[in-house]
N, C-alpha and C positions, 0 to 999 in steps of 0.2 A: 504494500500500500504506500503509498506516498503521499509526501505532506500535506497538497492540495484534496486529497481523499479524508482528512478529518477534521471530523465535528467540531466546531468550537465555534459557541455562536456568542464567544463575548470578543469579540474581534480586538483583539490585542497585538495581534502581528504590525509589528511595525519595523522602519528602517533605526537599527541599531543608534544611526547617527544624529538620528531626532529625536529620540524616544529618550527624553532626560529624566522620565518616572521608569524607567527601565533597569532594574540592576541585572539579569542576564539577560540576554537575546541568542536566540540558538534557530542557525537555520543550516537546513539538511543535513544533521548531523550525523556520521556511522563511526560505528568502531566495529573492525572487523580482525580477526584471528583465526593466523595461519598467514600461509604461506604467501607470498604474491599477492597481499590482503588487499592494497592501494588499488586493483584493478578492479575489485567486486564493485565498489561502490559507482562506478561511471558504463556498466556494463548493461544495458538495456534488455539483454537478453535473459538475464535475470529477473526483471519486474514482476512481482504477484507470483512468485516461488516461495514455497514454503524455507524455512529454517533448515531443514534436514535436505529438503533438495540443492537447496545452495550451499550446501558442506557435498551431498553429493558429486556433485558435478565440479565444486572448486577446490575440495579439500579446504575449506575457509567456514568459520562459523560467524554469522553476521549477527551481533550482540546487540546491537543498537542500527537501527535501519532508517535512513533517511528521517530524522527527529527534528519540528522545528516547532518552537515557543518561547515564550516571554516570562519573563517573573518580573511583575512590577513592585514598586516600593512600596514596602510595608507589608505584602501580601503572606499568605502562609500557601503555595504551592505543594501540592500533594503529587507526587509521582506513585502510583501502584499496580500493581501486578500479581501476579502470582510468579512461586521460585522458576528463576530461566529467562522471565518476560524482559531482566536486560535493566531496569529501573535503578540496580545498584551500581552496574558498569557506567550507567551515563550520568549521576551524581558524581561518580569519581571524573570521568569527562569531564564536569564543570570547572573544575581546579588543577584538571592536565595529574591527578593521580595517578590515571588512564589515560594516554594519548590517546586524543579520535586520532580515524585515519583520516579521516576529509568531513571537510564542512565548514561552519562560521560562527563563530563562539566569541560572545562579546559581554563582558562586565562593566559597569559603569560605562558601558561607550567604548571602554577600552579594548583592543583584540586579545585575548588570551593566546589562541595561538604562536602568535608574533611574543608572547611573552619570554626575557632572559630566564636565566637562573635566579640572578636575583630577583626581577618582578613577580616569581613565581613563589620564592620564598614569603616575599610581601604580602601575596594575595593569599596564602596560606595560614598565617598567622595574625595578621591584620587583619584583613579584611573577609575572608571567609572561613568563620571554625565551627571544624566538624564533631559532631556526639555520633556517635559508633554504640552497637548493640555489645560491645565488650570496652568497659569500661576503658580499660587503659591506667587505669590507677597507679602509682607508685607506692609498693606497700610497705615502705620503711619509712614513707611520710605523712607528716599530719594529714589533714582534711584541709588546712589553710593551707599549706603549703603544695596541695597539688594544684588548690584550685590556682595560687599564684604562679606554678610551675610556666606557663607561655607568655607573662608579664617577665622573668627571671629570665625566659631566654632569648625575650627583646631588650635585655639588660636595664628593665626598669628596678630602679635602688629599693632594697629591701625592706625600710620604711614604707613606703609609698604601694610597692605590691603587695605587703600582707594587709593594709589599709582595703584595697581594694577588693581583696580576696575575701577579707573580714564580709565587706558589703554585700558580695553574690554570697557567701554564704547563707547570711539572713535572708536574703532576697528570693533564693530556689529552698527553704524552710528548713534547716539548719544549726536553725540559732545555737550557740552552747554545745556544739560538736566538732568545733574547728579543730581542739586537742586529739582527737581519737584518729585512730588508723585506720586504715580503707576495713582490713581486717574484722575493727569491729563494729561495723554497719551493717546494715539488710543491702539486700540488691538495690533496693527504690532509693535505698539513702546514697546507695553508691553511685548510683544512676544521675543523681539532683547532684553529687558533686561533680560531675563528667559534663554534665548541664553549668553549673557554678564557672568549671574552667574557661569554656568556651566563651560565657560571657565575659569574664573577666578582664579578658582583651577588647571589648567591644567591638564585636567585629560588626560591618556593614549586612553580611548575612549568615544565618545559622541554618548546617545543610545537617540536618539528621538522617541517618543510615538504621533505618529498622530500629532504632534506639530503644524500647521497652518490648521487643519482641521475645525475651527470654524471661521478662515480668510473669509473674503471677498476675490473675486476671483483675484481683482488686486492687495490686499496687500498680499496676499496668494504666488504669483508669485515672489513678491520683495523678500519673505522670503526667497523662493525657489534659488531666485540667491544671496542672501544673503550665501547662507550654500556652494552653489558652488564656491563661492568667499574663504570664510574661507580655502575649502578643497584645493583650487589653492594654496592659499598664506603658507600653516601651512602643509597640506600632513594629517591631522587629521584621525586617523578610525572614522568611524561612522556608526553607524548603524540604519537604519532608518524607524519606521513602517508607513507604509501609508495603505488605499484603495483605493488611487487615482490612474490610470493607468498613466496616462500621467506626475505626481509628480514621480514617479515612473523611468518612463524611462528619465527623466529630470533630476534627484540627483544620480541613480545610478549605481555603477559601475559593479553590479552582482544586479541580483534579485531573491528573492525565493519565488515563485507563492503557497502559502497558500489555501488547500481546507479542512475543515472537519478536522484541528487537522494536516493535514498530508502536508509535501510540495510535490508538484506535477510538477512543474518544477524548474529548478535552472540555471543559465546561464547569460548570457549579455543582454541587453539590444535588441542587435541586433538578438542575438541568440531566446529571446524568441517569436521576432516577426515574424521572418524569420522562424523559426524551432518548429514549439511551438507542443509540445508534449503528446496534444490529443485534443480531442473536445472540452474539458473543455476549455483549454489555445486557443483554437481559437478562439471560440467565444468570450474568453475576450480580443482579442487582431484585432478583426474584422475589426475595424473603425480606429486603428490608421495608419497615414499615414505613409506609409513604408519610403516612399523617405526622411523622416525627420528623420529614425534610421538606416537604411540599411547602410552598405559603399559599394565604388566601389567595395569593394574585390570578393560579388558575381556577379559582372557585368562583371568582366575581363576574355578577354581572351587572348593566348599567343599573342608577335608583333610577325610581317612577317618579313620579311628583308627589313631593312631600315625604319621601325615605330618606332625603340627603337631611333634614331639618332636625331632628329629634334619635334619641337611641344610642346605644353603645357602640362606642367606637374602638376599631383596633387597627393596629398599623399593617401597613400591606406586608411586611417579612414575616409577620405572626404564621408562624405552622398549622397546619388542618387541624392537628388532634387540639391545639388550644384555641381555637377558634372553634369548634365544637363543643367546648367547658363553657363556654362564652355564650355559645348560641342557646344551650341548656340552660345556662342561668337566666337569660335574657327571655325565654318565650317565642321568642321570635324573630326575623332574621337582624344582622346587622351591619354597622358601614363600616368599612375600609375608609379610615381616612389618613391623609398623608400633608403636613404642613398647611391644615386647617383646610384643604381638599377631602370634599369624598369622592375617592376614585370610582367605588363600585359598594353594591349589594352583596352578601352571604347569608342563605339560608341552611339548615340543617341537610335538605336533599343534595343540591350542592354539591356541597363537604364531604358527604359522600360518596355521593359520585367521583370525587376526583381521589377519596381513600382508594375504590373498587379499581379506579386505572381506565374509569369512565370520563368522556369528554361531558360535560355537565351540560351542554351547550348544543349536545347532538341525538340526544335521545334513546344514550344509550352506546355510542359507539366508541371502541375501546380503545385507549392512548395509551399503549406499553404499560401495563400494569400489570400485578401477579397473577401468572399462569392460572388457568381455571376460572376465571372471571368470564361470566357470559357476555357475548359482545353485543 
């Protein structure tokens, strides 16, 4: 598939060199391994070949396949997949941990490719640090002194970085554990000093690698609102690899659905569940319940005269399932209002309708919804 073949209908794509809300820009990206790897990615003969026939025939495994997107500032970017789909080789990509073999890769404007040793040094500890699903800990040092450890090896004075360290401490919940050794922490406490470090440096962006994927499922979750905390309080980029769906639609604020090297959808949260862009993305998105990502926006329809005037009002991101608590308490339908606008109308049928993966609007006929749903 190729990059003009996917979904993304929040049109973000822009020219690297205008796009000053832009921290990456990635256009036709590949990283390929093996042999003669540099020939795969311009070979036309290959197009819409699976993964195994293209090791077939080239002796080359194509890991990331023609990839092109934006991460804009402040955003929390989700890359996911399932193991294989290639999601973790093109975070590494981002920072040249992994050289792509061809393509256009740009950070702040600036080309990474074209980057020295030292620029890359730079982008690496300045400006982009990474949390990894193994901690990385140093276990003959404190809790302050790991998280100071990438302040230490930009040679900031020992004063000054355990100050600092002291801060992300408290700050990823901490407090009172900066004496203790990696040793004796839980995973999640380990996990928030691995997070601690990262920030310490403040970098421009924070790229996580499956980071709470070996969590237990309830410190897994703290993590998870740990990062959403951060990203409330700071506006952080981040970008985030997971194969978790539901990690997924919980941290982020675009997602890019990873199959075979190649992305196959790209969009909201809401967009991929609502609108998901072929079999593939349905059935991986079959079981999550709509009414906890959908908003009123697909439920609404215009007010009549005299519905915009009086009634409970809720804002148009409001979710179905709470907009149906709303419509139970209320009796009767309600407005969507937005900046003292009411956009639209919600009644209880509705909000149903678009739970079922029903067009509300059509009488029945079915907008990618869970499987079994009569059309």
């Amino acid at each position: 598939m190729s990059a003009e073949t996917v979904t993304d209908t929040t049109d973000t794509a822009t020219d690297p060199d205008t796009a000053a809300d832009q921290v990456f820009s990635v256009r036709n990206l590949w990283k390929v391994f093996g042999p003669k790897a540099d020939r795969v990615p311009g070979d036309e003969s290959l197009t819409g070949l699976s993964v195994a026939e293209v090791r077939e025939r080239t002796g080359c495994t194509a890991a990331v396949r023609d990839v092109s997107f934006d991460v804009a500032r402040g955003e929390v970017f989700v890359v996911m997949g399932l193991s294989g789909s290639g999601k973790s080789t093109l975070v590494r990509c981002l920072t040249r941990l992994i050289e792509p073999t061809s393509g256009a890769l740009h950070v702040l404007g600036e080309d990474v490719l074209a980057m020295d040793r030292s620029r890359l040094r730079e982008l690496r500890r300045r400006r982009a640090a990474m949390v990894f699903q193994h901690f990385g800990l140093l276990p003959h040092r404190t809790v302050l002194d790991n998280v100071a450890y990438g302040l230490e090896i930009q040679g900031v004075g020992r004063a000054e970085r355990r100050a600092r360290a002291a801060e992300m401490v408290e700050k990823v919940g901490l407090a009172g554990l900066g004496d203790r050794r990696p040793g004796q922490l839980s995973g999640g406490q380990q996990q928030r000093v691995g997070l601690a470090r990262a920030l310490a440096v403040d970098p421009e962006v924070l790229l996580f690698d499956e980071p709470f994927s070996a969590l237990d499922p309830l410190i897994r979750r703290d993590m998870q609102e740990e990062v959403i905390r951060l990203h409330r309080e700071e506006g952080r980029t981040m970008v985030f690899i997971t194969h978790d769906l539901s990690e997924a639609l919980r941290v982020g604020d675009r997602i890019a659905l990873m199959r075979d090297g190649e992305i196959v959808q790209l969009g909201t949260p809401e967009q991929i569940v609502a609108e998901p862009a072929d079999d593939y993305v349905r059935d991986f998105v079959r079981d999550v319940p709509r009414e906890q990502v959908v908003s009123v926006r697909r439920a609404m329809r215009p007010a009549l005269e005299g519905e915009a005037d009086t009634g409970v009002a809720i804002a148009p991101g409001t979710v179905v399932a709470d907009a149906i608590e709303a419509v139970a308490r209320s009796g009767g339908h309600i407005r969507v209002v937005e900046d003292g606008r009411v956009l639209g109308i919600v009644d209880h049928a509705r909000l149903l309708a678009v739970v079922a993966g029903l067009d509300p609007d059509a009488g029945g006929s079915h907008t990618g919804g869970r499987e079994g749903v009569a059309a």
